[in-house]
C-alpha positions in Angstrom: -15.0 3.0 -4.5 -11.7 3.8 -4.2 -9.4 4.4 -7.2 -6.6 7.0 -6.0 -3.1 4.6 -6.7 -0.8 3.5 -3.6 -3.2 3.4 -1.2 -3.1 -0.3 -0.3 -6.3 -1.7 0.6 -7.1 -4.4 3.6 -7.1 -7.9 2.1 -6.8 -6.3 -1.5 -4.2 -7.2 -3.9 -4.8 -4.3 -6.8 -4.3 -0.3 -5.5 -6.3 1.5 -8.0 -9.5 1.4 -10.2 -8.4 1.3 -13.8 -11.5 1.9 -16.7 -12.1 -1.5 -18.5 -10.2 -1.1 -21.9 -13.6 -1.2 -23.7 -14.8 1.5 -21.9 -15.2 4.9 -24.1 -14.6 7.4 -21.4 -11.7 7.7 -19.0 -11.5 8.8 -15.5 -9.4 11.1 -13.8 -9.5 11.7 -9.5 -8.6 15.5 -9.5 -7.8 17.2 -6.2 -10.6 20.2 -6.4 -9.9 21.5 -3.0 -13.3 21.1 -1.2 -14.2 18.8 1.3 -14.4 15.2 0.8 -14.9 12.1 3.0 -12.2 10.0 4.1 -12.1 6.9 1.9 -12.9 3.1 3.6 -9.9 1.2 3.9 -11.5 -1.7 3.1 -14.0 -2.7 0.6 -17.1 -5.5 0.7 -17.2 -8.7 -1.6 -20.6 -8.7 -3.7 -21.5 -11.5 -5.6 -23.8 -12.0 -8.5 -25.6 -14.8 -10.5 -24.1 -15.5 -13.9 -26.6 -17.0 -16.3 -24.5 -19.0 -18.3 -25.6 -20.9 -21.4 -22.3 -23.0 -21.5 -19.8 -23.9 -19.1 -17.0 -25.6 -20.9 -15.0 -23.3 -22.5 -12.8 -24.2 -25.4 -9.2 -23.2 -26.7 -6.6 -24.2 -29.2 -3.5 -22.8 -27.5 -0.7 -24.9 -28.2 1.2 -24.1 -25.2 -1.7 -24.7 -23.0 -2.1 -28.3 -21.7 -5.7 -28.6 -22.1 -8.2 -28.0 -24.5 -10.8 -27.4 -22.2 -12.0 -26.5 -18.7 -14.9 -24.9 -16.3 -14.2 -22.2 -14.6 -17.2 -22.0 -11.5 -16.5 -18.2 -11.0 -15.3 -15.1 -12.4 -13.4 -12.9 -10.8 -11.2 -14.1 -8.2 -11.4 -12.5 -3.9 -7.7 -13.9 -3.9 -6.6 -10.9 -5.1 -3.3 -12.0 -7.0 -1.5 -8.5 -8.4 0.2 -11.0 -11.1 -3.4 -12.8 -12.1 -3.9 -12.9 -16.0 -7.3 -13.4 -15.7 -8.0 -9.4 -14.6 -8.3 -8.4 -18.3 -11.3 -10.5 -18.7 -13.2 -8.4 -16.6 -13.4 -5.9 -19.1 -15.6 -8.2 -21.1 -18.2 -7.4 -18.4 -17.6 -3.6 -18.3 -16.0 -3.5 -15.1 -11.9 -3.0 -14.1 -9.2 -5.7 -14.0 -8.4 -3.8 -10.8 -10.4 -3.7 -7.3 -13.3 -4.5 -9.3 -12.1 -7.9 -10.4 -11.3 -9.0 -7.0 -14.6 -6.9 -5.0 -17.3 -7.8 -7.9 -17.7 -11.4 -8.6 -19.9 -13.5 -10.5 -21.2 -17.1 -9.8 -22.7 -19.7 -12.4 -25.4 -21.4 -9.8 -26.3 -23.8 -13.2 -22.8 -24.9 -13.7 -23.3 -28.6 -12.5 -26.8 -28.9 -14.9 -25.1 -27.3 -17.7 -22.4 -29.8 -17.3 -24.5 -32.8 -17.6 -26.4 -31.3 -20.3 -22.9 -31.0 -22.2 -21.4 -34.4 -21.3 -24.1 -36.2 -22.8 -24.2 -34.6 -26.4 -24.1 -37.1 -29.0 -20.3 -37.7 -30.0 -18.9 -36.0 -27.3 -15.3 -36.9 -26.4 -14.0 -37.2 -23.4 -10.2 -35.7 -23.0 -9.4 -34.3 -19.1 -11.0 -31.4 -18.3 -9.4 -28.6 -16.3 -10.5 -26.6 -13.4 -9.0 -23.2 -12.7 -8.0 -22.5 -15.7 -8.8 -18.6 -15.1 -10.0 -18.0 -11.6 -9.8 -20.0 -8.5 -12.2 -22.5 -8.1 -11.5 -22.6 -4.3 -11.3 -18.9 -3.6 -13.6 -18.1 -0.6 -17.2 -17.8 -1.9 -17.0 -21.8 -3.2 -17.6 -22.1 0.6 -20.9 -20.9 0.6 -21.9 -21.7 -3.0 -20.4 -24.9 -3.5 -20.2 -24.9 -7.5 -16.9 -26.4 -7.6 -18.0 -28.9 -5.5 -21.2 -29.7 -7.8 -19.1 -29.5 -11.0 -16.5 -32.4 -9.4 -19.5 -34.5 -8.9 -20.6 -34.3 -12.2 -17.7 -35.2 -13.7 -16.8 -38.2 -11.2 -20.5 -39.6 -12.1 -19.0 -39.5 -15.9 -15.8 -41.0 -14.9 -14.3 -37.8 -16.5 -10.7 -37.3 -16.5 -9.8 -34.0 -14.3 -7.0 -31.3 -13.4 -7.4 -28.9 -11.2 -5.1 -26.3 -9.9 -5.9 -24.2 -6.8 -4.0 -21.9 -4.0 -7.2 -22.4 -2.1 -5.9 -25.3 0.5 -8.5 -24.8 3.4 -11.2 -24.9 1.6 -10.0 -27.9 -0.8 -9.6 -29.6 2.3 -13.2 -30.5 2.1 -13.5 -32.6 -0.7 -10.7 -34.9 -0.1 -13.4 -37.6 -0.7 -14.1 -36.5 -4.2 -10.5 -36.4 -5.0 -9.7 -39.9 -3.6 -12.5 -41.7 -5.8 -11.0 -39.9 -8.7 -7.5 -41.0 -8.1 -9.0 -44.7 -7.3 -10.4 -44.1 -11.2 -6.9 -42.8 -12.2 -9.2 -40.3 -13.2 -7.1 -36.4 -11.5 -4.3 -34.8 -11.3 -3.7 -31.7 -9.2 -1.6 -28.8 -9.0 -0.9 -26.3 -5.6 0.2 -23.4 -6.4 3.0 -22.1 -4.8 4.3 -18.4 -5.2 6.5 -17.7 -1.7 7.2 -19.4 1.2 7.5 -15.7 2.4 4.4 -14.9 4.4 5.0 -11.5 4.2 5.8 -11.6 0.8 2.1 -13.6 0.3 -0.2 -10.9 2.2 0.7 -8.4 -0.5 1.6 -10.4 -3.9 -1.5 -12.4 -2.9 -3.7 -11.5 -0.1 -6.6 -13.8 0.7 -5.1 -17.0 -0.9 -4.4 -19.9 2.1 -0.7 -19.7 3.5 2.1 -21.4 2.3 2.2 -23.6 5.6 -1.2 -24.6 4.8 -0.5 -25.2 0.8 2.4 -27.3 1.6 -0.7 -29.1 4.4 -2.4 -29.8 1.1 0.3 -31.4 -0.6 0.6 -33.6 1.8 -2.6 -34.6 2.4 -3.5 -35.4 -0.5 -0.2 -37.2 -1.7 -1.2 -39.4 1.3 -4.6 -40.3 -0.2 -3.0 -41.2 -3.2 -3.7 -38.3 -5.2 -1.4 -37.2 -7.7 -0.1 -33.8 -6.9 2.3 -31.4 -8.2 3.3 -27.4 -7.3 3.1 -25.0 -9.2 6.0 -22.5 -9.0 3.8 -19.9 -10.3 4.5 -16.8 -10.8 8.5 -16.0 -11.1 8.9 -12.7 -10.9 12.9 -11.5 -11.1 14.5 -10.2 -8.0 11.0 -10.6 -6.3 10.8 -13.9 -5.6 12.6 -15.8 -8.2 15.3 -16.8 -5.3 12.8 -19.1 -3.6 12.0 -21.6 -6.6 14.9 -23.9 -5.0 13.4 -24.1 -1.6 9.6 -24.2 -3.0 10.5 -27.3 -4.8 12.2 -28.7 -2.0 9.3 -28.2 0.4 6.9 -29.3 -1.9 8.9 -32.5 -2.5 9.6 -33.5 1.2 5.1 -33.1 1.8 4.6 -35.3 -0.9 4.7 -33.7 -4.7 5.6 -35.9 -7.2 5.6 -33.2 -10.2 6.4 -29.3 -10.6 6.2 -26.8 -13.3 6.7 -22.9 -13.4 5.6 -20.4 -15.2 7.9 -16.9 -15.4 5.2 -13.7 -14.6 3.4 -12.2 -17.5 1.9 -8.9 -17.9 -0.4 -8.9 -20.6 -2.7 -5.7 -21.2 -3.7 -4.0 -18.0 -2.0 -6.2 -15.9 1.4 -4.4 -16.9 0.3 -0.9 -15.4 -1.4 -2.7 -12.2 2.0 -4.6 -11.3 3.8 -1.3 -11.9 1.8 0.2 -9.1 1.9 -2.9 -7.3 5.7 -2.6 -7.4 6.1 1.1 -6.6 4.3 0.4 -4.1 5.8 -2.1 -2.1 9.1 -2.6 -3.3 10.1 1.2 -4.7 13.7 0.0 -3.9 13.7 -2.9 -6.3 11.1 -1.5 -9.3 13.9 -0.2 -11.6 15.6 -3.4 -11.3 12.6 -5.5 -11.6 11.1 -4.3 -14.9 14.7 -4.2 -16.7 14.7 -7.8 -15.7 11.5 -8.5 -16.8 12.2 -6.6 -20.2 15.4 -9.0 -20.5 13.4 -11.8 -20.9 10.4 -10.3 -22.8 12.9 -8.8 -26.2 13.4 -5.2 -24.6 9.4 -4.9 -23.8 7.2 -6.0 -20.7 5.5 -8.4 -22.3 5.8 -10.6 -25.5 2.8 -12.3 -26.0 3.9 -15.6 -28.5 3.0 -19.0 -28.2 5.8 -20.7 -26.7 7.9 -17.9 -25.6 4.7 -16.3 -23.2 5.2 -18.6 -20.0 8.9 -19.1 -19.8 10.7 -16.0 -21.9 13.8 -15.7 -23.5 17.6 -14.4 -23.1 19.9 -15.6 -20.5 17.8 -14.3 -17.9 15.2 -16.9 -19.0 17.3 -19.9 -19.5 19.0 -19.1 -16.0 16.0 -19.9 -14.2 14.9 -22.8 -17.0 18.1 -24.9 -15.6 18.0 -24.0 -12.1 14.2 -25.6 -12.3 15.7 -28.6 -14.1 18.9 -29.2 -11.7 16.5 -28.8 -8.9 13.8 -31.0 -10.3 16.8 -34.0 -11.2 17.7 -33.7 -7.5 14.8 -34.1 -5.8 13.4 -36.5 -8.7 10.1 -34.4 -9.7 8.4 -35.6 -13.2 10.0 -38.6 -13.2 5.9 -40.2 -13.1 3.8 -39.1 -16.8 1.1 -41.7 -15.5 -1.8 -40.0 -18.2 -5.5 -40.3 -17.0 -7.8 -42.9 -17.9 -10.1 -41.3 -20.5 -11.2 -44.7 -21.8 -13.4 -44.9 -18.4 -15.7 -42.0 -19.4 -19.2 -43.1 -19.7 -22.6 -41.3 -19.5 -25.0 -42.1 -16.5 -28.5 -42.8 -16.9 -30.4 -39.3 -16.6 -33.3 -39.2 -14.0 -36.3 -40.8 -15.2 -34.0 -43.0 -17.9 -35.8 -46.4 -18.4 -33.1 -49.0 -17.2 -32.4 -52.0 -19.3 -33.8 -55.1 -18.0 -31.7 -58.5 -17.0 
């Protein structure tokens, strides 16, 4: 596989091959003068079975705004440079780099495991988020369908749901789903919109749907009644931090009724990645990038506190913090905190249940 840096890939968003951080040897490509064959350009998706024994994972962050979700996949083909989910593929000695975006994993008993969860004794219902760390509408859910199986599951509970996707085509498909669970007051749902920048998109981004065809989504599903918001998501200074303006406008005129934003993060190996990334495409603009970055991080690239992690601090930081709420006044986002019906979970008689008699 590929590893030597700056050599973008087709349809790839990382340019190199970094060892997982667990990993006790490191790897160095060295130039030994003899022959060698010319590298692919491109490399395949493979995709393997994950035998899970759980599928709702837990967490007590208290600047996350759930305290649980399902993630259907891991690894993600979208290919986001910025994603802060690459580290985690380190966990399954493999690299947060091409591998994270080439070697996927599926959990085929996701839906089962799900039920099997849902009905514990005491088990209380609060919404339950989807996406929380990979896509759950990257390409593969077209063939495998998890996501779609997990929905159902949860819509049999009556289980309150978020869900937050840059997979539009694909999430075109279950409009159904998403229209019972609205009936229910039972989802909300987040697009996520980077760039309106298609160029910008191909390489920040490579195999997520368009923007055209995000802002499609919005609009769709605003006019199913669905509650839908965008997700300005990330910023990243003198990148793309001049669009947030015109992606909340867009997003408002298909339909949106919320927005949030999160400023871009570069925990762990993600740091060295986005350098590359940047050097890469935008050589020009790196220098600048990074000092802006480190304006808003206390001097470093990252600063990893609760609280201070998705929006940063210094006058970089507020800057954008009261453009997003000028913009948000103006076009009247987040003026609806409608909350999800929790009270309507309920658990379904299992097959082969005895049914009370009338």
């Amino acid at each position: 596989m590929p590893t030597s840096p700056n050599t973008p890939l087709r349809g790839r968003g990382a340019l190199s091959q970094p060892a997982p951080r667990f990993e006790s040897t490191a790897r160095e490509r060295v130039d030994d003068g003899w022959h060698a064959e010319p590298e692919p350009d491109a490399i395949a998706t493979t995709v393997t079975a994950e035998r899970a024994r759980t599928i709702i994972s837990r967490n007590d962050s208290p600047d996350i705004s759930f305290d649980r979700s399902i993630n259907p996949y891991r690894g993600c083909e979208h290919g986001c440079i910025y994603c802060y989910a690459r580290p985690a593929h380190a966990y399954m000695d493999l690299s947060p780099g091409l591998d994270f975006e080439t070697r996927l994993f599926y959990k085929p008993e996701a839906a089962q495991l799900l039920d099997r969860e849902l009905r514990k004794p005491g088990y209380v219902c609060q919404p339950m988020h989807i996406g929380g760390n990979t896509d759950p509408y990257q390409p593969i859910e077209r063939r495998f369908r998890i996501t779609r199986e997990v929905l159902e599951t949860l819509l049999r509970f009556r289980h309150a749901t978020t869900l937050i996707t840059k997979g539009a085509t694909l999430m075109l498909r279950d409009l159904d789903l998403f229209a019972e669970f609205a009936r229910l007051n039972l989802i909300r749902i987040a697009v996520s919109i980077t760039s309106l920048d298609d160029s910008l998109k191909r390489t920040l981004e490579p195999r997520t749907s368009s923007p055209a065809a995000r802002l499609k989504l919005i609009a769709e599903l605003t006019a199913r009644g669905i509650p839908t918001s965008v997700m300005a998501a990330p910023l990243i200074p003198f990148i793309n931090d001049a669009e947030l303006e015109d992606i909340l406008e867009a997003a408002a005129a298909a339909g949106a009724t919320g927005a949030h934003y999160v400023m871009l993060r570069l925990p762990l190996e993600i740091n060295g990645l986005f350098r590359e990334w940047l050097q890469t495409h935008h050589p020009l603009k790196a220098d600048h990038v990074m000092s802006l970055v480190q304006q808003m991080r206390g001097g470093k690239d990252y600063d990893s506190r609760w609280g201070i992690r998705q929006k940063g601090t210094g006058d970089y930081a507020s800057l954008i913090a009261r453009r997003f709420a000028l913009a948000c006044r103006r076009l009247r986002l987040n003026e609806q905190h409608r909350r999800l019906d929790t009270s309507a979970f309920r658990v379904p008689p299992a097959s082969g249940d005895q049914l009370a008699l009338i």
